[in-house]
N, C-alpha and C positions, 0 to 999 in steps of 0.2 A: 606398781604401775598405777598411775593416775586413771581414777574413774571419773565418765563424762554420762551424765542424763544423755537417754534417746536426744529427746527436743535441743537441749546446747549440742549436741553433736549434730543435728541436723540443721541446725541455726547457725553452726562455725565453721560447718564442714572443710571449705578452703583452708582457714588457720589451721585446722587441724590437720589437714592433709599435709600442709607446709612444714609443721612439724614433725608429722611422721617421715615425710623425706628427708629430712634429719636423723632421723633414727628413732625417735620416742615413740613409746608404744603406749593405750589407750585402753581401756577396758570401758565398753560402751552398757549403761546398765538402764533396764526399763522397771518403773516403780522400786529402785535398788536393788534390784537382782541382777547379778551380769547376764548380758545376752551374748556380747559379741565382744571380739576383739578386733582395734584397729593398732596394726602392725606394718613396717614397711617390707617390700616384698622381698624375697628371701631369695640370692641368686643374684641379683641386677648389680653385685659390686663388683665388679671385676678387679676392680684396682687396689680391693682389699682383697681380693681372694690372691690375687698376683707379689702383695705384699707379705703376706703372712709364707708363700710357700719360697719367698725369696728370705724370710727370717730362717724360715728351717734350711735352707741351704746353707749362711752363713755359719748357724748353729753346728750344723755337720762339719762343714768347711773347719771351726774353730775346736771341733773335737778331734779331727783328724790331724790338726796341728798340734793337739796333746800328745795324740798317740793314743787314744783313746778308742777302742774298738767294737762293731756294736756286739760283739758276743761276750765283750766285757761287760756288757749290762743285763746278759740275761742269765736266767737261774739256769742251776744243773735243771738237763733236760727238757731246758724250755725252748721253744722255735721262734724263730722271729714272730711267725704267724701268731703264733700266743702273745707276742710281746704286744701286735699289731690291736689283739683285740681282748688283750685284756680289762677287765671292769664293764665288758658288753654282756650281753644278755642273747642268750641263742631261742 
């Protein structure tokens, strides 16, 4: 992640906004130490969030044309729900 002095970020702001509505993110830092991060906001895509749950459909869609089943992917005595949240942290 590209670091920005206080002062250039406060001197480019716009550009840099312009670019984080792009997606690029920013690490804003004072006398080189990070203080802040500028990020774009988290939630406002819809059109990617609507994208991505239309790929897993497909995905399902094209495993089910296998023949593919999802209790074919899980361990002895695993639950889906483990499947769901496996690698999380409780």
């Amino acid at each position: 992640m590209p670091k920005v002095g206080a002062y250039e970020a406060k001197t480019h702001l716009p550009k840099l906004l312009e670019r984080v509505k792009k997606g690029e993110r920013f690490v804003i830092t004072k006398h080189g130490q990070p203080v802040a991060e500028l990020v774009p906001v988290s939630g406002s895509e819809p059109e990617r969030t609507k994208r991505a749950i239309d790929d897993l459909k497909d995905f399902r869609a094209d495993l089910m044309q296998r023949g593919v089943r999802l209790r074919d992917l899980l361990d002895k005595g695993e639950s889906i729900r483990d499947l769901a949240h496996k690698g999380h942290r409780f």
